[in-house]
C-alpha positions, -999 to +999 in steps of 0.1 A: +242+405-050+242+395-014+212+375-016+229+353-041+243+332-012+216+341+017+206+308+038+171+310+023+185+311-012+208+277-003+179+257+011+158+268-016+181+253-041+191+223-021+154+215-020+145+219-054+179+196-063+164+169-035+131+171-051+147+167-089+163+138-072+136+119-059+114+126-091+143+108-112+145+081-083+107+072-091+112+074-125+141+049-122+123+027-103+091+028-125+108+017-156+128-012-140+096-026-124+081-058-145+046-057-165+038-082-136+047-059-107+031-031-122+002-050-124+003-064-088+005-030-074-027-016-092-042-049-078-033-041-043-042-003-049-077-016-058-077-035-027-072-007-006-101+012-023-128-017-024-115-021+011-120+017+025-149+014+006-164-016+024-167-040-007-157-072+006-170-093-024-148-068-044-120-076-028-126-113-026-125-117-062-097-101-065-076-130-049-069-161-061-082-193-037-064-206-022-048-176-010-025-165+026-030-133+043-008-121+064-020-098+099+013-098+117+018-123+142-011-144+125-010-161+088-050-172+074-043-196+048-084-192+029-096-220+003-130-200-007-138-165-022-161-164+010-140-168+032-116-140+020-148-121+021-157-126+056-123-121+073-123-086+057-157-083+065-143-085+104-117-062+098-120-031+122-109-001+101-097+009+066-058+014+054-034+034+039-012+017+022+028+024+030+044+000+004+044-024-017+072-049-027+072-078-056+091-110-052+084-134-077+047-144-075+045-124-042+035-090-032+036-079-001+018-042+008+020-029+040-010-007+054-013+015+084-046+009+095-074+044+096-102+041+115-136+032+096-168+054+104-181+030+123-154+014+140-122+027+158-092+009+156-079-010+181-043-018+167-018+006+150+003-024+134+006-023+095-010-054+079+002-072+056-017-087+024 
């Protein structure tokens, strides 16, 4: 049995014990997350698609008016579907979205920004909306 306690055998054990871990981590943190929060993330998951997708009306109804937008340094602080519509109509590129946290009525998701096919981004700062 001397491959019972080989170096490949150890990090193949510690890494299926880290992986176990994280798995039960998610789980923990789906179940304490409100109907509200869940909700808020599929929102902002939906945003991201209609928003990689190009679908700026899409993503304007999904806000309501008047709504703040946050693109680190600058807050935009929009009274009409339309305009929601045509600031992400400006945007440059598409994002991937890194996280999402729920305070109260807030949720905050932070994006990394990808480059659209027709534009390429400028600014590797994560938005947030």
């Amino acid at each position: 049995m001397a491959g019972v306690n080989s170096p490949m055998r150890r990090l193949a054990v510690t890494a299926t014990c880290l992986a176990a871990l994280a798995w039960v981590g998610t789980e923990h943190a789906e179940a304490t997350r409100t109907p509200q929060q869940r909700q808020m993330e599929s929102i902002v998951r939906t945003w991201t698609k209609r928003l990689n997708a190009g679908d700026n009306t899409g993503i304007a109804r999904l806000f309501t008016v008047p709504a703040t937008v946050i693109q680190a340094p600058y807050r935009y602080r929009f009274t009409t579907r339309a305009q929601i519509a045509e600031w992400h109509s400006a945007l440059p590129c598409s994002g991937r979205i890194v996280s999402i946290h729920t305070h109260g009525d807030t949720t905050t998701a932070t994006t990394r920004p990808r480059a659209s096919a027709s534009v390429a981004t400028k600014n590797s700062r994560g938005s947030q909306v």
